[in-house]
N, C-alpha and C positions, 0 to 999 in steps of 0.2 A: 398651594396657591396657583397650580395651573389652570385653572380658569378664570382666575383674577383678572380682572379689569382696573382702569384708569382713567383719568381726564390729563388728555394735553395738549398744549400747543402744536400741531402739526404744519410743516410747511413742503408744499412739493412745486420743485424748480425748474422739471425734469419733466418733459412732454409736451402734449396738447394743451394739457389743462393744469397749469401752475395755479395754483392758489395757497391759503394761510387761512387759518382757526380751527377754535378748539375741536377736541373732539375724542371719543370714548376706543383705548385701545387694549387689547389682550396682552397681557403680559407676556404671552410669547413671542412678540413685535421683540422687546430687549434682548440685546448679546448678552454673551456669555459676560459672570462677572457677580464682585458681591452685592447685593439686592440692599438700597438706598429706598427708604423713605424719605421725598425731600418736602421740604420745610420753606427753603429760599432759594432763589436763585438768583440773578439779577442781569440787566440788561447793560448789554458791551455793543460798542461800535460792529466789530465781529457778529456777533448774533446778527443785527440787522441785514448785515452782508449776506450771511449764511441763509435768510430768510426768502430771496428776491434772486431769480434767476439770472439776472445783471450781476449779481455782486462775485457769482465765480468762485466759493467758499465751498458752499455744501459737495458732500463727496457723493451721496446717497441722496436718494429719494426715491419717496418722502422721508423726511430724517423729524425729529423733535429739535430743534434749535435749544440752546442755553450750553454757554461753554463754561460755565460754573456754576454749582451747587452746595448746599447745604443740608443735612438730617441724619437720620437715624438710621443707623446697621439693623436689618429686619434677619442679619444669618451670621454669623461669625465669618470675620475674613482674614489671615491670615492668624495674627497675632493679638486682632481686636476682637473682642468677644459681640454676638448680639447685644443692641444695647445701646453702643456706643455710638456717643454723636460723632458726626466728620464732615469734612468735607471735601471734593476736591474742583479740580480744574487744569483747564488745556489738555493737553497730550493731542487725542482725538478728539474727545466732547466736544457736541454739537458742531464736530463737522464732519469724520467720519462714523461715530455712530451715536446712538440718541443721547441728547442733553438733558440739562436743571428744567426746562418748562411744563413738564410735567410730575404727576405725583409720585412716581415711581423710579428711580432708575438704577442701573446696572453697568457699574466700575470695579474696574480690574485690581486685586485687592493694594497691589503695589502702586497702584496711583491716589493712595488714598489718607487722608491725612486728618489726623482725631483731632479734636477741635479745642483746641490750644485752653488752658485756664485765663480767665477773664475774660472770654470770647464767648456770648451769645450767637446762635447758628442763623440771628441774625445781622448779629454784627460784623460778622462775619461776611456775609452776604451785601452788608453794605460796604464792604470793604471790598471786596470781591477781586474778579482780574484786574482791574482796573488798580484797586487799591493797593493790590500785589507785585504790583508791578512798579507803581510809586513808590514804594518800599524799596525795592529791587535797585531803584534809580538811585534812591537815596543810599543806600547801603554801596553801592558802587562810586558813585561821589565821594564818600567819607573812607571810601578803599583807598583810594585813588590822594587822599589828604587833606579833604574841607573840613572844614571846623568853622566855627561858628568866632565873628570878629575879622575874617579874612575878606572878606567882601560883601557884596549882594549877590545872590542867586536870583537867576532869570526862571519862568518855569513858562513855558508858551502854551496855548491851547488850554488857558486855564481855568476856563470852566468845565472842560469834558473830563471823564470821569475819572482819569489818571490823575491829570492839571490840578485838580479840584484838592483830592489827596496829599498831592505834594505840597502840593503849599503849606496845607495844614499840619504835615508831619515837620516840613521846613520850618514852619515860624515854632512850632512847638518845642524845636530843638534848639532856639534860639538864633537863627540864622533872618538874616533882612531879606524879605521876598519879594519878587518884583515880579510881579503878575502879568503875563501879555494877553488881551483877549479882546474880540471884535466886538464884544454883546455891551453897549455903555447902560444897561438896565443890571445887569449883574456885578457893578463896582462894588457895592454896598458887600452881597454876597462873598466876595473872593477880600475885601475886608476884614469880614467877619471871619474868614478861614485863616486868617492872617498877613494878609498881604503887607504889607506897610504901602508900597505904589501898586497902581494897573497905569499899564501902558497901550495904547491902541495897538493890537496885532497888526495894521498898516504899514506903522514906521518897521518890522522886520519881512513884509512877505513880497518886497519889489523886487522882482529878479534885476540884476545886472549889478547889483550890490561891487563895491570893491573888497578883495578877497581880505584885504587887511584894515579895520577900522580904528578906533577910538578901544583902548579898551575901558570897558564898562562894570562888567561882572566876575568876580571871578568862578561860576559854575553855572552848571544850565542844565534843567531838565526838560529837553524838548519832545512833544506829546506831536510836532505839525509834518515834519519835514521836510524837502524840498529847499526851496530858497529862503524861508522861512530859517531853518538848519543852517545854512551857508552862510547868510546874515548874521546870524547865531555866532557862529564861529569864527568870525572875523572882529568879532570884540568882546569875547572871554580874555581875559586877564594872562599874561604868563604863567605858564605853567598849570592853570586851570582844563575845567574839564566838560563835557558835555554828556552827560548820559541820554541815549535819543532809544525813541520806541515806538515813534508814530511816522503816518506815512498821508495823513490827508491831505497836506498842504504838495503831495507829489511824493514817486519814490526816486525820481533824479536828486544830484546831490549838487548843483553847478558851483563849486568852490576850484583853489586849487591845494595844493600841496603848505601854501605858504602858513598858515596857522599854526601847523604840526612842526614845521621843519625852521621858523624864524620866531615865535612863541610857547611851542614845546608843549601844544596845546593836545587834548588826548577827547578822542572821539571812544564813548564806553555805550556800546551798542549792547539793549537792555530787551532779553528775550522771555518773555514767561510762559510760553508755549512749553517748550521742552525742557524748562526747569531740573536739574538733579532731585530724583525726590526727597534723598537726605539735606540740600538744602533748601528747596522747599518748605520743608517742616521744618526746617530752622526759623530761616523768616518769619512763616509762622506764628511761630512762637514768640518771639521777637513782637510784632504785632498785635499780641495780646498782653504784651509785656510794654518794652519802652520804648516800640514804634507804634503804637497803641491811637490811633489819630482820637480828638477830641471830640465831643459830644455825636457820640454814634447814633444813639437814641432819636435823635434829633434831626439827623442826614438820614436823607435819602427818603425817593416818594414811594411807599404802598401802590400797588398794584396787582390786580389778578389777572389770570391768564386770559379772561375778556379782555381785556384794554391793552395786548401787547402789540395790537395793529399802530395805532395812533404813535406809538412812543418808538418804535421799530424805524416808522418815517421819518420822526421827527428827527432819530439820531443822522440818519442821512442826510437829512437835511441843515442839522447844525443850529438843531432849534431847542436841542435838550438841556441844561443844564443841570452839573450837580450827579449825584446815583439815583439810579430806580430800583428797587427789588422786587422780586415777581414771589407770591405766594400762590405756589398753585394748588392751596388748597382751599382755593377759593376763587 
């Protein structure tokens, strides 16, 4: 296949002339690593960042953007024979070297993760970082002691594409969810994924908050950060917990000491970048099992590698709701 070629996403950050789309590349463009047919891949906040010489992401360029993918082993890698579906995500993809938005790519076989039973390699994809990472939150919460009957959980930022997940893996588990989000057209939506309430993201993202409020919740999975976060945590419940993984709402944290040290309140900071790969494929697994979110089929919009411009800005701009997945085979 050394003269093979592809279609992808290309975006370059780096010079005179930055720009974004598609376009036809030699297979010797890919690192080293085992040779992926992808199938899906899907759009993350990250990706848009990585896209756009403002966003300070990309390591390389030009680089292919997409920090998760989804398809088929075109070579045997390790211990998985050709053949086998997989998928993976983070580590470097799509920021130090090429990503999912193309039809081709190449991961190192130890980052790579065979694609769970009950898991379509699109469902998978609709689940994607995002959804992995809502998992991640949730599985650290219930570390941590939630159960389902102890209170309401908060989850903020919840139409983006963690928020959106959590909820639904939350209400599925039987837990009362209390949805926070700016978008009053998306009530119905986050409803539908379980919410039992939406609350206006207004009443938590005023800075100057008192460090110790009312408590309200006893858990939170916050997707915003910033004051957003510190309002957060000034009315979790004793002995409750916050798992945090987003950073839009700001990466300051203006709180003080007093949550942790007079509520016993526990900040579980939730990273899916450099995941352990054996617990990786746990999750996983998990995921295609009884963290499994509900009508998959159903989530997330189709898209081809033509229309990654539009939905790139829109995440910047906070105009997306919900998952997208990129087929770039098309």
């Amino acid at each position: 296949m050394a003269d093979a070629t592809f279609r992808a996403f290309q975006a370059v950050t780096k010079g005179d002339s930055p720009g974004r789309g598609v376009t036809t590349l030699p297979i010797d463009v890919l690192p080293e690593g085992a040779l992926v047919e992808v199938h899906w891949s899907s759009v993350n906040y990250k990706d848009a960042l990585a896209s756009t010489p403002s966003g300070k992401v990309a390591r390389i360029s030009p680089m292919i953007p997409g920090i998760d993918l989804a398809g088929v082993l075109l070579e045997a890698a390790g211990d998985l024979p050709a053949g086998t579906e997989v998928l993976a995500h983070g580590y470097e993809i799509g920021v130090s070297r090429h990503g999912g938005f193309a039809g081709l790519a190449r991961v190192p076989a130890d980052w790579l993760v065979a694609l769970p039973s009950g898991l379509s390699a699109r469902d998978a994809m609709t689940i994607g970082t995002a959804g992995f990472t809502a998992a991640l939150s949730v599985v650290a919460l219930e570390d941590h002691g939630l159960r389902p009957g102890r209170g309401a959980v908060l989850v903020t930022g919840a139409t983006g594409g963690v928020g959106s997940v959590a909820v639904n893996l939350l209400a599925q588990r039987g837990y009362e969810v209390i949805a926070s989000s700016g978008k009053a057209a998306a009530h119905a939506y986050l409803h539908g994924l379980g919410a039992k309430e939406v609350i206006d993201r207004s009443t938590l993202s005023q800075p100057g908050g008192k460090p110790l409020e009312s408590m309200t919740w006893a858990a939170a999975v916050d997707c915003v950060g910033g004051a957003t976060l510190a309002n957060v945590l000034s009315r979790i419940e004793y002995g409750g917990a916050v798992a945090a993984s987003g950073l839009t709402g700001g990466a300051d944290l203006p709180t003080t000491v007093l949550p942790f040290i007079l509520r016993g309140v526990a900040l579980l900071g939730i990273d899916s970048v450099q995941t352990p790969i054996e617990r990786r494929r746990a999750v996983w697994n998990r995921l295609g099992g009884d963290l499994k979110p509900t009508g998959l089929a159903e989530i997330g919009r189709e898209i081809g590698l033509d229309e990654l411009v539009p939905v790139l800005d829109g995440i910047l701009a906070g105009a997306i709701t919900g998952r997208t997945i990129v087929d770039p085979r098309r």
